[in-house]
C-alpha positions in Angstrom: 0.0 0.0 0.0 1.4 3.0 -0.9 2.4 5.6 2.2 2.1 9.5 2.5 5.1 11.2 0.9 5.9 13.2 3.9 6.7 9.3 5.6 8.9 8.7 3.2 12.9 9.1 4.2 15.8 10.5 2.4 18.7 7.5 2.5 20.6 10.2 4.4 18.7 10.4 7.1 18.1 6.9 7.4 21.9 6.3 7.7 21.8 9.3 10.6 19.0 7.8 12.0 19.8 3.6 11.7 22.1 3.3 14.8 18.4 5.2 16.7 16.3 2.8 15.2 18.4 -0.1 16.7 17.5 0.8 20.2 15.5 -0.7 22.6 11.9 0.9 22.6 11.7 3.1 25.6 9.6 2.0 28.9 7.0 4.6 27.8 3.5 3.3 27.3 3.4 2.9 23.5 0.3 3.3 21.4 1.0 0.3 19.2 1.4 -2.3 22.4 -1.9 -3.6 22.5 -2.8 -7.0 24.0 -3.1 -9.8 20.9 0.5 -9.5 19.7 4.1 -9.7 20.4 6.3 -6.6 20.1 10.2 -7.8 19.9 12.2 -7.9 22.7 9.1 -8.2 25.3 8.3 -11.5 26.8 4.7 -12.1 27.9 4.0 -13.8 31.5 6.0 -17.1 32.0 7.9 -16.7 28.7 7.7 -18.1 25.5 6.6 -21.6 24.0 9.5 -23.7 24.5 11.8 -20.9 25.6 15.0 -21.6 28.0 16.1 -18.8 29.7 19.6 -17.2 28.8 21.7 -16.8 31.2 23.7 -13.3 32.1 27.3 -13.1 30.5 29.7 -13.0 33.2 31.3 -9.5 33.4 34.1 -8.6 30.8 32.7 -12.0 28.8 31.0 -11.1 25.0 27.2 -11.6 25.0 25.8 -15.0 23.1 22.5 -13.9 23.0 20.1 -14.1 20.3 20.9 -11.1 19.0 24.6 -11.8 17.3 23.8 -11.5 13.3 23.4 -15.5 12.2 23.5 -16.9 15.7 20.0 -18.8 16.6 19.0 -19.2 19.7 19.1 -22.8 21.5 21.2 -23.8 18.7 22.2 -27.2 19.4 19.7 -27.7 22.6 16.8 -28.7 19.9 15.9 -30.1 16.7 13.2 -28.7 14.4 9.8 -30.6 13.9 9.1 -31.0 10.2 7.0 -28.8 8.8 5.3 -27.8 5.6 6.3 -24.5 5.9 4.8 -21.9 3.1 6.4 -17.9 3.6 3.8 -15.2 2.1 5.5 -12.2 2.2 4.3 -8.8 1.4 6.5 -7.4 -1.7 4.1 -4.4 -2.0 5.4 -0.8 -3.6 5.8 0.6 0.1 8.5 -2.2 0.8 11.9 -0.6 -0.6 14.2 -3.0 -1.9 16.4 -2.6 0.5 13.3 -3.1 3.6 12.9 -6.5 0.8 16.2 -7.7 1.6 16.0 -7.5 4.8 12.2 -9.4 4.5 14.7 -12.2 2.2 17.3 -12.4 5.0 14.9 -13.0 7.9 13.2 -15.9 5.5 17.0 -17.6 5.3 17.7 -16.7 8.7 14.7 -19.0 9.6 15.1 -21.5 7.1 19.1 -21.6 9.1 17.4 -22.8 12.2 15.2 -25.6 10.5 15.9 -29.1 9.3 15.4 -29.2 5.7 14.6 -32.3 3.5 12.3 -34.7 1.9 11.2 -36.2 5.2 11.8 -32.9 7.4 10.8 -29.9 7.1 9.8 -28.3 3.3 9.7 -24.9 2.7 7.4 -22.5 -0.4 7.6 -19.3 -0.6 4.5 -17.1 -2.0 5.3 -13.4 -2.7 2.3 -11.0 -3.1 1.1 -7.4 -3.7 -1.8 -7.0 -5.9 -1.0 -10.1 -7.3 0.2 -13.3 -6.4 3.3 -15.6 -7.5 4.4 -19.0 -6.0 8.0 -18.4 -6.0 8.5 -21.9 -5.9 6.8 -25.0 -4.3 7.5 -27.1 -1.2 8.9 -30.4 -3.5 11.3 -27.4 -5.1 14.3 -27.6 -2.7 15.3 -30.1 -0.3 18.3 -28.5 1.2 19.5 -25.4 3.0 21.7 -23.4 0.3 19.5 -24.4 -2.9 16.6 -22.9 -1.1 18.3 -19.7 0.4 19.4 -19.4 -3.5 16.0 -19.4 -4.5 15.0 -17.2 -2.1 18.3 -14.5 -3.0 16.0 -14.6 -6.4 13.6 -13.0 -5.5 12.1 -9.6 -6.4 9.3 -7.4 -5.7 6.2 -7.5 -7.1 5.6 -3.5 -6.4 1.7 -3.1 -6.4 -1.3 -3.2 -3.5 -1.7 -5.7 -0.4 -3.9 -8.4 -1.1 -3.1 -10.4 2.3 -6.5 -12.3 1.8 -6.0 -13.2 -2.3 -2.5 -14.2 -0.9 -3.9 -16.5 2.1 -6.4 -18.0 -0.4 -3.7 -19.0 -3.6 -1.6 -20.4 -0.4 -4.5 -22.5 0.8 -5.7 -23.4 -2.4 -2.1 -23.8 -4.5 0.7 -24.5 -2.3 -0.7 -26.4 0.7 -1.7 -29.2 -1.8 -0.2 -33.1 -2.2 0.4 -31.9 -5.9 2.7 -29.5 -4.9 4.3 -31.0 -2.6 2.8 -30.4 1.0 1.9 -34.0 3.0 -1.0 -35.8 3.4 -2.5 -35.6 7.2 -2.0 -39.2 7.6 1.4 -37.9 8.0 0.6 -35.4 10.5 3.1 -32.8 9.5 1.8 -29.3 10.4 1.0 -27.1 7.7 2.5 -23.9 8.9 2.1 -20.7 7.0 4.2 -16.9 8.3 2.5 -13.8 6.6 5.3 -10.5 6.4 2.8 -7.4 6.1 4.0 -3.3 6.7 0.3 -2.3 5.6 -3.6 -2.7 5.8 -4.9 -5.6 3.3 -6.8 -4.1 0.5 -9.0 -7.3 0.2 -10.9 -8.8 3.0 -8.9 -10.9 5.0 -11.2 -12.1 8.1 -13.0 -15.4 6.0 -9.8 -16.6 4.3 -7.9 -16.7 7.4 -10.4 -18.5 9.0 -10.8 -20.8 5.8 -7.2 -21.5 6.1 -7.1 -22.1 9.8 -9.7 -24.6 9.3 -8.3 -26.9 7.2 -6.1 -26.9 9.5 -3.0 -24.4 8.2 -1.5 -22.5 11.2 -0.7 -18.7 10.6 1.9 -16.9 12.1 1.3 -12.4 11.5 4.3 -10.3 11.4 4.4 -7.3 11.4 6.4 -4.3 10.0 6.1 -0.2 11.0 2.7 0.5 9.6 1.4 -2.7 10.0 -2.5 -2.9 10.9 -2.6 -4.3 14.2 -6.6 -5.7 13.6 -5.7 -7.4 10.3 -2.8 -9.0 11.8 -4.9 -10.5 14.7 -7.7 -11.4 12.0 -4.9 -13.2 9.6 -3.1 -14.8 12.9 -3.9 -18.0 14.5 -4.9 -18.3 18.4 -3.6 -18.1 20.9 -2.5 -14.5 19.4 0.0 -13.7 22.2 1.8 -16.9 20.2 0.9 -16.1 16.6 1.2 -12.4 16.2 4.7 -10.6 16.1 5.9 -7.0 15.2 8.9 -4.9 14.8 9.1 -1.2 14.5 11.6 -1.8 11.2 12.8 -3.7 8.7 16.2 -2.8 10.0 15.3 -5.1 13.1 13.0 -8.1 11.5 15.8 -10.7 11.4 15.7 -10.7 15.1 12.8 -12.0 15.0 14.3 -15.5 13.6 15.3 -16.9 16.9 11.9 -16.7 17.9 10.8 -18.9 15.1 13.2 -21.3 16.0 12.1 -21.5 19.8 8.5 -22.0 18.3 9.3 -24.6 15.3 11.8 -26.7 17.1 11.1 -29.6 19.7 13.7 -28.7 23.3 15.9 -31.6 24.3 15.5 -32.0 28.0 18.6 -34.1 27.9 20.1 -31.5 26.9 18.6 -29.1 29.1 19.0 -31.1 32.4 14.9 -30.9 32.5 14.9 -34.8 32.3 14.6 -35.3 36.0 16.7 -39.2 35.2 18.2 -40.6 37.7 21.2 -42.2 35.5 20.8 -42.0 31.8 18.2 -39.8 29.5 17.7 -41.0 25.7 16.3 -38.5 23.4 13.8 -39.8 21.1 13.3 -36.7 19.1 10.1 -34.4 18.7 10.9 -33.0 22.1 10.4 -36.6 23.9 12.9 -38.3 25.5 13.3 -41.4 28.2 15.2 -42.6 31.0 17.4 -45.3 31.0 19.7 -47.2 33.9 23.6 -47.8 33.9 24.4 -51.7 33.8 23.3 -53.5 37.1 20.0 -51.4 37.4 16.5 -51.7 36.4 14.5 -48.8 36.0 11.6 -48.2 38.8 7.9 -48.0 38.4 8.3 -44.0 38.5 10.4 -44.5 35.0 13.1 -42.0 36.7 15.2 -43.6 38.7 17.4 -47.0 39.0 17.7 -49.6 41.1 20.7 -52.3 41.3 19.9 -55.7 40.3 20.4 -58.6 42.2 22.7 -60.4 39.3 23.1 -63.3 42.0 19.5 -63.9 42.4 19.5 -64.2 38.0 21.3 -67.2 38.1 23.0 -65.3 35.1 26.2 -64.2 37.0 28.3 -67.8 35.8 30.1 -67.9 39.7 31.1 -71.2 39.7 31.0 -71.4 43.9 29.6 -68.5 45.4 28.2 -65.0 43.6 28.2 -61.4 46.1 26.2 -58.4 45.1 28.1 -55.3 45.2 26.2 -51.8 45.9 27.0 -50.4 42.0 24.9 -52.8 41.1 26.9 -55.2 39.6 28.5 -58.4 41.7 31.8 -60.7 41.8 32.5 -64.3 42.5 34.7 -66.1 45.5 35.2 -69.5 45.9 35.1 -71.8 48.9 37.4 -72.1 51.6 40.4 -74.2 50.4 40.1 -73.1 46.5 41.0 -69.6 44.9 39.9 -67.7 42.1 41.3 -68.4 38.7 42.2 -65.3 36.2 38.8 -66.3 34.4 36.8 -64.0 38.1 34.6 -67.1 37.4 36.1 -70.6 38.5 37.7 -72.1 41.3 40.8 -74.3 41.7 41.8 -76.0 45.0 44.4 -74.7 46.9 47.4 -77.1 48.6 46.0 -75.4 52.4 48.9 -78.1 53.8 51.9 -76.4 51.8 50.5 -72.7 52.4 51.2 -73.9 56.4 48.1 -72.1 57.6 46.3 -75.4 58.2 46.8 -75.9 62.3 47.7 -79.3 62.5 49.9 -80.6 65.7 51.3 -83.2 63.6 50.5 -84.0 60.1 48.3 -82.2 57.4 46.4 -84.2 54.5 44.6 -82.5 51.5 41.4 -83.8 50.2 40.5 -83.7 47.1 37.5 -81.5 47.6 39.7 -78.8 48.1 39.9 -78.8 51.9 42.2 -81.1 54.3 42.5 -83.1 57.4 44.7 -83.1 60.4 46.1 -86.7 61.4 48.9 -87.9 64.1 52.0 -89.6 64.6 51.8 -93.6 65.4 51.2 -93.4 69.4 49.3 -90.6 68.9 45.5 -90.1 69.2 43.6 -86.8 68.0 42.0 -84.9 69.9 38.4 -83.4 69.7 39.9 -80.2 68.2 40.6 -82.2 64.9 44.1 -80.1 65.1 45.9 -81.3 68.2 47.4 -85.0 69.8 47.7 -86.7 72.7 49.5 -89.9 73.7 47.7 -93.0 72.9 50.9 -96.3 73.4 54.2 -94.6 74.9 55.5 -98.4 74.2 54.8 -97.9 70.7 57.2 -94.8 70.6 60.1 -96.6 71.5 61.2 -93.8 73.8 60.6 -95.9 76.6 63.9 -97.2 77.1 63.1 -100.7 78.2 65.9 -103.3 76.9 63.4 -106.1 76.3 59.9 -105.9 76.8 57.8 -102.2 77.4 54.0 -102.9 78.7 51.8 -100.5 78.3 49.5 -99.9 81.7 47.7 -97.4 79.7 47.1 -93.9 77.6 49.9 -92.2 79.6 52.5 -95.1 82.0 53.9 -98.4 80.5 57.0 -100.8 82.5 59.7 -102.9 81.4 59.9 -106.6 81.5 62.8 -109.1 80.5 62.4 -112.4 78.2 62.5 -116.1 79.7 66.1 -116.6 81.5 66.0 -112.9 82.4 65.4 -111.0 85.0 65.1 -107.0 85.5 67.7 -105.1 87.8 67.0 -102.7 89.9 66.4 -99.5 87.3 63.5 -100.9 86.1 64.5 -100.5 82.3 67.4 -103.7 81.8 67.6 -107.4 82.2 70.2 -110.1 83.5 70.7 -113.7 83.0 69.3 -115.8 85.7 72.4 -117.2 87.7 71.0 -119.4 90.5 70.3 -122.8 88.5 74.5 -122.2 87.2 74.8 -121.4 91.3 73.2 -124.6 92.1 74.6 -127.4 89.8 78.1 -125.9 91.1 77.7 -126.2 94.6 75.7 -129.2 95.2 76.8 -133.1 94.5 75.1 -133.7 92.0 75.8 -137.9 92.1 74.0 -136.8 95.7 70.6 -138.9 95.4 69.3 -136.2 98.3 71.3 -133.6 96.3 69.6 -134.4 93.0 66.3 -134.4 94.6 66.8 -131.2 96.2 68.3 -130.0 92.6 65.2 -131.2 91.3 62.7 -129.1 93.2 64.6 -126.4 93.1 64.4 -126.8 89.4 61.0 -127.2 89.1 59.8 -124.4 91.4 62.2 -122.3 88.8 60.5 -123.7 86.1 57.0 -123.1 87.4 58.1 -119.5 88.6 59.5 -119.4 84.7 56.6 -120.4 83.1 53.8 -118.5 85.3 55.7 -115.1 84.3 55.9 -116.5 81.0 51.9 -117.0 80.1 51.7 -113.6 81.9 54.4 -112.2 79.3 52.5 -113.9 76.6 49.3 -112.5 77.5 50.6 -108.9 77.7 52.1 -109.2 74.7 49.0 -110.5 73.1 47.1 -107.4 75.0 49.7 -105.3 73.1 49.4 -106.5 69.5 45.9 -106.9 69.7 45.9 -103.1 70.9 48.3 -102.2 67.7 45.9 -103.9 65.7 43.3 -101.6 66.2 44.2 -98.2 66.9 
């Protein structure tokens, strides 16, 4: 729509004037901030859809915001949903061609934040005055430079505003399988953003609402002059969401990072939103899920982990005995009397008698199941320890010191006896030959008939004396091997 010559600005002025127009709007109430649209640079109660806060630059440190020429936003914290995306932008005569550049730049800025391809998002762009022209279809371009080319192409068309003939050749032309745009099994949204300075010439109200209902979403912006009313009529609701404006040209590729917060889907992984205990999968669209480290199992809550008892499985492969550990995961030990092998799994037995940590008194045996016994030396019993030994036959130790015959009297005493012929002297422990019968035949007659006789009785009380401590011998001696026999 054409303006008033006296609005119109010399190029010098502009260039006195562009570092003004730059500024911040000042505090003061302003007649064009009316509820139903968003001015740049504001923020209405609780933010933005999908917005993260940025947080203050440390003193002396360069500012990352939004605002740096080509930097987006959230870059990196989100990936764009796909779209069918369709630009209509207003190339009426009151758009200069440099204020069209700057309409051109903020359309690549956008297109810079989005994910562009056949199965992402697709991008038309429609360009307007008192006609209309489909620059080029959604199926035209599937990637980033290619389309930003296309859209460098572009030149004004330089007559009238017809917003609502635009809307309607968007609906009707663009926003069609034919062309390129996705069925809605698919459920892509059909997205279209409308770049106006003026007041529509046509009626704008009914095709909006055509286009909303089948089920396009339409985003107003809004440049200088812009009508406020036809931007709310063209705009989708919530309004606060859908309706946009910027005092200039000069300032409109700001308004890029906005698009991004709106068209792509946050990462709470990213953000640290996830609220997961261990691990948080992103599953794209803005969804993600939690996940546990090994040796957990996620909870009912589908937040947080708890360790597994990998014992309790049967899966752990322990081939004696399987511990849990508090991470969650668990490691094998074998019984007592084997050790581990380099596999952490088996067991080998261990020689317990060589490694001399066994406790016996006397003598150590391995068994083959990996353990041992303690035994004791001949003469030896063991006690009820199992480990220590006591006495059992001091005879059988042959430490007795008897120089014929040791009888054992019991667990702990034992004397000393002689064989036939022999008799014990006085320390108990040796024997001598029996000299009396030698004594006799020497000093009696033995021709004597009286002296024969008396050798005779002599004799046989010997011989009975012999023989009685004989069978006593024998028996003791039979006491003692049977004894030996079964100890």
């Amino acid at each position: 729509m054409p303006r008033p010559a006296p609005a119109r600005r010399l190029p010098g002025l502009l260039l006195l004037l562009w570092p003004l127009l730059l500024l911040p709007p000042p505090a003061a109430p302003d007649p064009v901030a009316r509820p139903g649209f968003r001015r740049l640079g504001t923020r209405g109660p609780g933010g933005s859809p999908g917005r993260r806060p940025t947080p203050a630059a440390p003193d002396g440190a360069p500012s990352s915001g939004a605002s740096e020429p080509g930097r987006a936003r959230g870059a990196g914290v989100c990936k764009s949903r796909p779209l069918d995306l369709v630009f209509i932008i207003d190339s009426s005569r009151s758009v200069r061609p440099l204020e069209f550049t700057k309409v051109k730049t903020f359309v690549s800025r956008i297109i810079d934040t989005l994910d562009i391809g056949p199965a992402d998002t697709r991008v038309a762009v429609v360009n307007y005055a008192s006609t209309v022209k489909i620059e080029f279809q959604l199926q035209a371009y599937t990637d980033k430079q290619s389309l930003k080319q296309a859209v460098g192409r572009i030149t004004p068309l330089s007559t009238g505003t017809m917003s609502g003939l635009a809307i309607q050749t968007a609906m009707d032309e663009a926003f069609t399988v034919e062309a390129g745009a996705r069925g809605p099994s698919s459920n892509i949204p059909k997205v279209a953003i409308i770049v106006t300075d003026g007041r529509p010439q046509d009626q704008v109200n009914e095709v909006a609402a055509r286009a909303r209902a089948s089920g396009i979403e339409l985003y107003a912006v809004g440049v200088d002059r812009a009508d406020m009313e036809s931007l709310k009529m063209m705009a989708s609701e919530p309004l606060e969401e859908h309706v946009f404006y910027v005092e200039t040209y000069g300032v409109i590729e700001k308004l890029s990072s906005r698009f991004q917060e709106t068209f792509c889907a946050l990462d709470p992984c990213e953000l640290g939103t996830h609220q997961c205990q261990h691990v948080c999968i992103s599953d794209g669209e803005g969804k993600h899920h939690c996940e546990c480290s090994q040796g957990y199992t996620l909870n009912a809550d589908k937040k947080t982990c708890s360790a597994l008892d990998k014992c309790a499985l049967n899966t752990h492969g322990c081939e004696h005995v399987c511990v849990n550990d508090r991470s969650g995961s668990y490691h094998c030990e074998c019984y007592e009397g084997y050790t581990l092998n380099e596999d952490r799994k088996t067991c080998s037995a261990q020689d317990i008698c060589a490694l001399g940590t066994h406790g016996c008194q006397h003598i150590c045996v391995n068994d083959r199941t990996g353990s041992y016994h303690c035994e004791c030396y001949e003469g030896y019993t063991l006690n009820a320890d199992k480990k220590t030994c006591s006495v059992r036959d001091k005879c059988a130790l042959g430490s007795h010191g008897c120089q014929h015959i040791c009888v054992s009297d019991g667990a702990t005493s034992y004397h000393c006896d002689c064989y036939p012929g022999y008799t014990l002297n006085e320390d108990k422990k040796t024997c001598s030959v029996i000299e009396e019968a030698r004594r006799l035949v020497s000093t009696e007659d033995a021709c004597g008939c009286e002296a024969t006789l008396a050798f005779q009785d002599k004799v046989s009380s010997y011989l009975q004396r012999l023989n009685t401590k004989l069978d006593d011998i024998l028996e003791k001696l039979k006491v003692n091997e049977y004894g030996q026999i079964h100890r």
